[in-house]
NUKOLVO-960115 format. One record per residue (C-alpha): x, y, z; residue in one letter. Coordinates in steps of 0.05 Angstrom, whole numbers, plus 5000, padded with zeros to 4 digits. Layout:
XYZa...
% end
This chain:
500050005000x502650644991x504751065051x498751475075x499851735144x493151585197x496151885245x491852385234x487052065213x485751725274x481351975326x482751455379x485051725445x484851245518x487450625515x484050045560x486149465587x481148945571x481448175571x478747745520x474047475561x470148205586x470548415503x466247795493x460948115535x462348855521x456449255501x459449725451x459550445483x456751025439x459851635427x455452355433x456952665367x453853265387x459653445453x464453495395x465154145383x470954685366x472155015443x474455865444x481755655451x481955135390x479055755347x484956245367x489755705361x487755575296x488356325271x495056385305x497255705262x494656065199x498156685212x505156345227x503755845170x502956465123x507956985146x513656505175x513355875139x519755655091x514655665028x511156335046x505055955008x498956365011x492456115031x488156154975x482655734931x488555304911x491055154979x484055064993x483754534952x489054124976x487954225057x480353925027x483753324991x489553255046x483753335106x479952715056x485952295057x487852385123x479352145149x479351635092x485451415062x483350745027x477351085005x472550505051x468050925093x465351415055x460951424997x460251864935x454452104973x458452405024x463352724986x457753024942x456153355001x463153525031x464953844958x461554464956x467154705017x473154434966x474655164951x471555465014x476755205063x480755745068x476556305078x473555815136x480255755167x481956545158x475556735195x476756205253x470355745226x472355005244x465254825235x465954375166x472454035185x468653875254x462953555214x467053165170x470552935216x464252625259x461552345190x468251915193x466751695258x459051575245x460951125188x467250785218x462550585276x457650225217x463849955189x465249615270x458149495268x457249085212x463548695213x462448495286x454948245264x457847835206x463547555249x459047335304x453247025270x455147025189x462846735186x460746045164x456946355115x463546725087x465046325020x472946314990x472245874934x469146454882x472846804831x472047494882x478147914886x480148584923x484149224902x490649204943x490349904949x483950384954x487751044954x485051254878x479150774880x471851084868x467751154926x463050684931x456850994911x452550864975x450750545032x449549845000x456149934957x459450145025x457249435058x459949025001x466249355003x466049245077x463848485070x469648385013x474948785064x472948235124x473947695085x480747955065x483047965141x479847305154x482346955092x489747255116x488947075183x487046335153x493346285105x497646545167x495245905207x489846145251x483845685256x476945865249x475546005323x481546365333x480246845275x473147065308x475547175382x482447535347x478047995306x472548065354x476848345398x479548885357x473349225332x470849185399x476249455423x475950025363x468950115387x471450345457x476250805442x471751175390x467451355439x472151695477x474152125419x474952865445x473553475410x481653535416x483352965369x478653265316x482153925321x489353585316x487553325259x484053785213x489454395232x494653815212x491653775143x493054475136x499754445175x501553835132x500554175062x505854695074x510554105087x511253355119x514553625173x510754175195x505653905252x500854245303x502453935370x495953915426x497554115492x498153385512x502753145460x507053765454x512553525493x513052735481x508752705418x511052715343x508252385277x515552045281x517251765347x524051665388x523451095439x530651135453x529951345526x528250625564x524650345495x526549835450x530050295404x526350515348x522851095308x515350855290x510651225237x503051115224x501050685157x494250695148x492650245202x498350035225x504250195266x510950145221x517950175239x521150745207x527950615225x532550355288x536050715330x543950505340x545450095386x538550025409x535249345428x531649265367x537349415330x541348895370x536148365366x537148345294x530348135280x526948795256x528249285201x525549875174x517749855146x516349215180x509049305214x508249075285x500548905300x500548565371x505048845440x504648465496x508848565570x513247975587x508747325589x502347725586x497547635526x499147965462x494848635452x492748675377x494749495362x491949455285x488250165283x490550375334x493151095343x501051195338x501551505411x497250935445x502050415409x507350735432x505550765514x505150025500x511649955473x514550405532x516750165592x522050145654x528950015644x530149245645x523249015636x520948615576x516248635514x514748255462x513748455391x508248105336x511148235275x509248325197x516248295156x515348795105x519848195059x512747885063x509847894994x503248264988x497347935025x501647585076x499947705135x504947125169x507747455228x513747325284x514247475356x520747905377x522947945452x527048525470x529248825546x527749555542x534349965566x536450675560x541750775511x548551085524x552451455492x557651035498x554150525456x552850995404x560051245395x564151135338x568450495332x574250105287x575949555262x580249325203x578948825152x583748455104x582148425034x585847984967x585148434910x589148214841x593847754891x597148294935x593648265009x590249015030x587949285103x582349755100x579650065164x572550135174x569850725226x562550495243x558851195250x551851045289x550051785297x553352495295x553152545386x556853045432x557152985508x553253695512x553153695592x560553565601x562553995549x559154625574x562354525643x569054555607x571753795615x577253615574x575052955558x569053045532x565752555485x564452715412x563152475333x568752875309x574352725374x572351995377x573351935307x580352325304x582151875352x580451245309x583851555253x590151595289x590350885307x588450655247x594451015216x598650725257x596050075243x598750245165x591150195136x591250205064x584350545057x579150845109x571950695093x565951095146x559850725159x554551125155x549150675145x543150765179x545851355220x539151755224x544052515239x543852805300x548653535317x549653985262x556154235290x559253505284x558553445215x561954105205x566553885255x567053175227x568353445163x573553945182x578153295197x577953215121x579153935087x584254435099x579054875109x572655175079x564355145086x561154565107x553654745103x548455295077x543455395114x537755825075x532156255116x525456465101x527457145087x532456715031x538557005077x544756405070x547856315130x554455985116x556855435167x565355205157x570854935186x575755475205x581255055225x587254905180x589854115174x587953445161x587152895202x587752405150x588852495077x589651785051x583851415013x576951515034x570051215025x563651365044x557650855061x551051095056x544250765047x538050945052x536651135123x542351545127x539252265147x539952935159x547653045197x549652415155x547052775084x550453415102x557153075116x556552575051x555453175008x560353635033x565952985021x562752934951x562953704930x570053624956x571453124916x575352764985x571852224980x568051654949x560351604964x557850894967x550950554970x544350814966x541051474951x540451785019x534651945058x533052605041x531153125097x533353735082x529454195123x529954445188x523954605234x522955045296x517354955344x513455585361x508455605420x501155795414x495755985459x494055265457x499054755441x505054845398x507254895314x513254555287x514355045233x519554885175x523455535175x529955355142x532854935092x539854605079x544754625018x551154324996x556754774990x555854654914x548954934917x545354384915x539154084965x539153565005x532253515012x527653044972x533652764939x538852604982x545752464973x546252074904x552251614908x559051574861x556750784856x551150524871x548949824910x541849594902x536949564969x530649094992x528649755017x522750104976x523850834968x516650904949x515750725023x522351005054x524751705057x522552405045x521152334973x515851755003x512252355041x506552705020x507853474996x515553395014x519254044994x522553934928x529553904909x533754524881x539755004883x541855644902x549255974881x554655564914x558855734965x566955834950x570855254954x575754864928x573754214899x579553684879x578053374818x583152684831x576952254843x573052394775x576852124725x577051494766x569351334770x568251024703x573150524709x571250424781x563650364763x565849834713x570849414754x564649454817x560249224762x564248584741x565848324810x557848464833x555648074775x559047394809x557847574874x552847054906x550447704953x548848194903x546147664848x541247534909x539648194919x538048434856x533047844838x530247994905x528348684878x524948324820x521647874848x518348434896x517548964841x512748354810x509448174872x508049054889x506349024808x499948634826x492949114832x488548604863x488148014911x484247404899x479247184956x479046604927x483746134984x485545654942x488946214893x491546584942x494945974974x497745894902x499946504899x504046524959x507645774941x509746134877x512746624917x515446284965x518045674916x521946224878x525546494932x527245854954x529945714887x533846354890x536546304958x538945624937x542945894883x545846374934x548045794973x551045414926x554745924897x558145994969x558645314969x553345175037x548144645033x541844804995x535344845038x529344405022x524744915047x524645595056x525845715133x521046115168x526946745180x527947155111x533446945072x535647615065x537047705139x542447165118x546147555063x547048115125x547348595085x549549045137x550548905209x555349345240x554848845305x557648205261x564748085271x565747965202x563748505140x557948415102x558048445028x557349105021x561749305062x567248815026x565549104962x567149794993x573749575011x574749314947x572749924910x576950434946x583549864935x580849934855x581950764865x588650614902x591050274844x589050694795x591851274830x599050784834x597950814754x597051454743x603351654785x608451154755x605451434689x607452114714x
% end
């Protein structure tokens, strides 16, 4: 499905404990439509958002019919991504305010964003309705041998065109979950009490809806059109609440996002538990938290924040993970249970470390050191109070550098994979150790004043070969460092298109709650963004990570990419002459390697499998469908094998094969294939360079 964020589109606030048992005899609570209304302070907040959003925002987009129009079809999105609750009846009558939304807004009138908004809920609440009535007396009845199939994704669907329509979308939807829930291995029984138990559960915490989490949302369709990454924050959440959310502080380690409705895993944090476990990865869905031994809570539809406090917990205690894989194919809804010990994280465990790795290239034997680079961190406390010994990116890593020079290193390769940023001053800082001198960073204002950030120190720390591994969760600190070795031309950039956050947000307090307002925006010292695109590598490596799911270009109205006149700097030019041949060379050793032969028929294979617009409900072709699937990636994960000479599997094991090829795993004692081919790469540029001088 593609990436729509619920987060606002949810409206569910408590969270209650119930057992299975009590659900079973629940009498659905009903929600008073007519309490949810738009209080004094919500209408001032909302003209203060307007005026910030007009006068202060990075874009400096006015609020006109056009914007209108897209806070109507963002607002739309937001109540009704997959297009399954409302009918073209509703949005006949919602569309005479399509061009009427901002005049609403300037005059303080939340009254039509308030009554869509309680039409979602009215017809969510048939939606629980209904499937509750068919799952309780009408699942026998549920038949999976027709030729019926289902759109895998709604998002530009037409709305069904009424009530009946509505309930045969609905029906067609149930058996969907039920026939997934079936192929997964559930029986029959456990299917009803499972899915009982979340709309009853949904049922609850509707009701408790508060004229708070309407407001949150609709001024968030407005925030959200300026940019992804401009949010209005409630009183509540504005402290511990954002549409992307840190549980590094006694968590499991992980920044979560909404998707639709469910709770996906936007990226690890280093050196967290989940990252440790090495049993999650980025866009895999988790649908059920439980606490130690207790029963698994199903969280599908449930609201980001409530997920979260679920998640949370005391250092030392435990929680388990249910799992969707996002490796799963389409319609697989197979799942695995993680355990991880929640912990805070130090920074000690963050900080940057060495190693060295020995690689045969053309017969003669090469050491390349690797600096593993989780985030961009400084000790802030103990370096305001003046200690000498302070921790940081840049010293840590000057430190490494040393050693590793010492150690006679051939080549010096920084791992940046995965390392989501963090201080802006350590990637000038970090960078510094690579230049003589010069900018780092622009940083561009509202007003379109460049501030320009550099390194005012003379010397290098290390001027011998250098590579740079990126992929595509590499962010923000990470992007601006990348770049500024790439305009440099100091080093060779490695991997994956970055992630693409170029933007930097302030949050500015209201009468009631708070803005994040994008104010700002960063440049290369060449001029060009890093926002939308990234970092675009020298040489490229292929990834089972979708960036149609992935990074900022995945968001909805993400700032776009462009230049402004570069700084002055002086760019070597050694590298460029060398990237044809090294493209070519990286070319003919990926082409045997078992790793990357894997990979790239992995992408395939999934590029079919996201290919497909519909679903069968037919179980015995959806069963075919997923042997298929699975029979060719045993077939290719064979051929992996083989090729490294390990015994060939007669089934596919229940773990993803690609969590074998370990791709990257800066915890493994040995290097992954990537990071091997790095090595080998920058020993390719050192002897080309060793040609060019005896040619000289």
């Amino acid at each position: 499905m593609k990436g729509s964020n619920t987060l606002r589109q949810s409206c569910l606030i408590a969270l209650l404990s119930i057992s299975a048992t009590s659900f079973a005899a629940e009498k659905a609570a009903t929600l008073d439509l007519e309490q949810l209304q738009p209080t004094r302070d919500q209408v001032v907040a909302s003209l203060n958002t307007v005026e910030l959003l007009r006068r202060h925002h990075y874009n400096r987009t006015r609020l006109d019919d056009a914007l209108s129009a897209q806070v109507y079809d963002t607002y739309l999105k937001h109540l009704d991504a997959q297009r399954s609750l409302f009918s073209q009846q509703d949005i006949d009558s919602f569309a005479e305010n399509r061009l009427r939304m901002d005049d609403l807004l300037l005059s303080g009138d939340l009254s039509v964003g308030f009554n869509m908004h309680k039409r979602q809920l009215e017809r969510l609440q048939q939606r629980l309705d209904f499937s509750l009535d068919l799952l309780e007396n009408q699942l026998a009845s549920l038949d999976f041998s027709t030729d019926q199939s289902i759109l895998v994704d709604r998002e530009d669907a037409t709305w069904p065109k009424d009530e009946e329509a509505l309930q045969q979308l609905w029906r067609a939807q149930l058996k969907d979950e039920v026939l997934r829930l079936k192929l997964s291995g559930k029986s029959v029984e456990e299917i009803q009490t499972q899915l009982v138990k979340r709309y009853k559960g949904q049922q609850i915490r509707i009701s408790q809806t508060r004229s708070e989490d309407i407001f949150q949302n609709y001024i968030n369709a407005l925030a959200q059109v300026y940019d992804p990454h401009t949010q209005y924050l409630s009183p509540e959440n504005a402290e511990n609440f954002d549409i992307n959310m840190s549980l590094s502080l006694e968590g499991i380690g992980a920044v979560l996002q909404s998707d639709n409705e469910y709770t996906k895993i936007m990226r690890l944090v280093p050196a967290g538990p989940a990252q440790r476990s090495q049993q999650l990865a980025a866009a895999d869905r988790i649908v059920g938290v439980a606490q130690a031994d207790e029963e698994m809570t199903d969280v599908i539809g449930w609201r980001l924040d409530e997920v979260v406090k679920l998640i949370r917990g005391p250092k030392g205690s435990n929680v388990r993970l249910e799992v969707i894989p996002a490796s799963n194919p389409p319609g697989d809804m197979s799942s695995k249970v993680v355990n991880l010990t929640r912990e805070a994280i130090k920074l000690e465990d963050q900080a940057a470390k060495s190693r060295i790795i020995e690689l045969n290239n053309q017969g003669h034997d090469y050491r390349i050191g690797v600096i593993d680079l989780p985030g961009f961190y400084i000790d802030f406390k103990a370096y305001r109070q003046g200690d000498p010994n302070y921790r940081s990116t840049t010293r840590d890593v000057r430190r490494l550098l040393d050693e590793l020079q010492e150690e006679k290193v051939d080549g010096v390769v920084l791992d940046l994979r995965d390392n989501g940023g963090g201080s802006l001053q350590e990637a000038t800082e970090l960078t510094g150790l690579f230049i003589e001198q010069g900018p780092t960073v622009l940083v561009r204002n509202t007003e379109g004043d460049v501030q320009v950030l550099d390194d005012p120190e003379t010397g290098v720390s290390y001027k011998g070969p250098l590579a740079v591994l990126v992929n595509r969760l590499s962010a923000s600190a990470s992007e601006i460092f990348a770049g500024a070795m790439q305009d440099y031309g100091r080093a060779l950039v490695i991997g994956e298109p970055t992630f693409g956050k170029g933007t930097v947000q302030s949050i500015q307090p209201l009468n009631h709650g708070e803005l994040k307002l994008t104010l700002a925006k960063f440049y290369r010292v060449s001029g060009q963004s890093t926002q939308h695109r990234g970092v675009v590598p020298d040489i490229g490596y292929p990834s089972l990570l979708d960036s149609k799911e992935i990074g900022e270009s995945a968001l909805p109205h993400a700032m776009p990419w462009d230049t402004i006149p570069p700084a002055r700097y002086s760019s070597s030019q050694q590298l460029k002459p060398f990237l044809q041949q090294l493209q070519k060379d990286h070319e003919v050793r990926a082409a045997k390697d078992p790793d990357f032969i894997y990979t790239l028929a992995r992408l395939g294979l999934d590029d079919e499998i996201k290919a497909r617009t519909t679903l069968p409900l037919n179980e015995d072709k959806r069963k075919q469908q997923q042997n298929d699937y699975e029979s060719r990636l045993l077939v290719m994960e064979n051929a992996r094998r083989t090729a490294k000479g390990e015994e060939p599997l007669k089934t596919l094991e229940k773990e993803d094969p690609a969590d074998e090829v370990a791709l990257h795993n800066s915890d493994d004692e040995e290097p992954d294939a990537f990071l091997i081919e790095t090595g080998q790469i920058l020993i390719d540029l050192l002897q080309l360079e060793h040609q060019v001088a005896k040619a000289d």
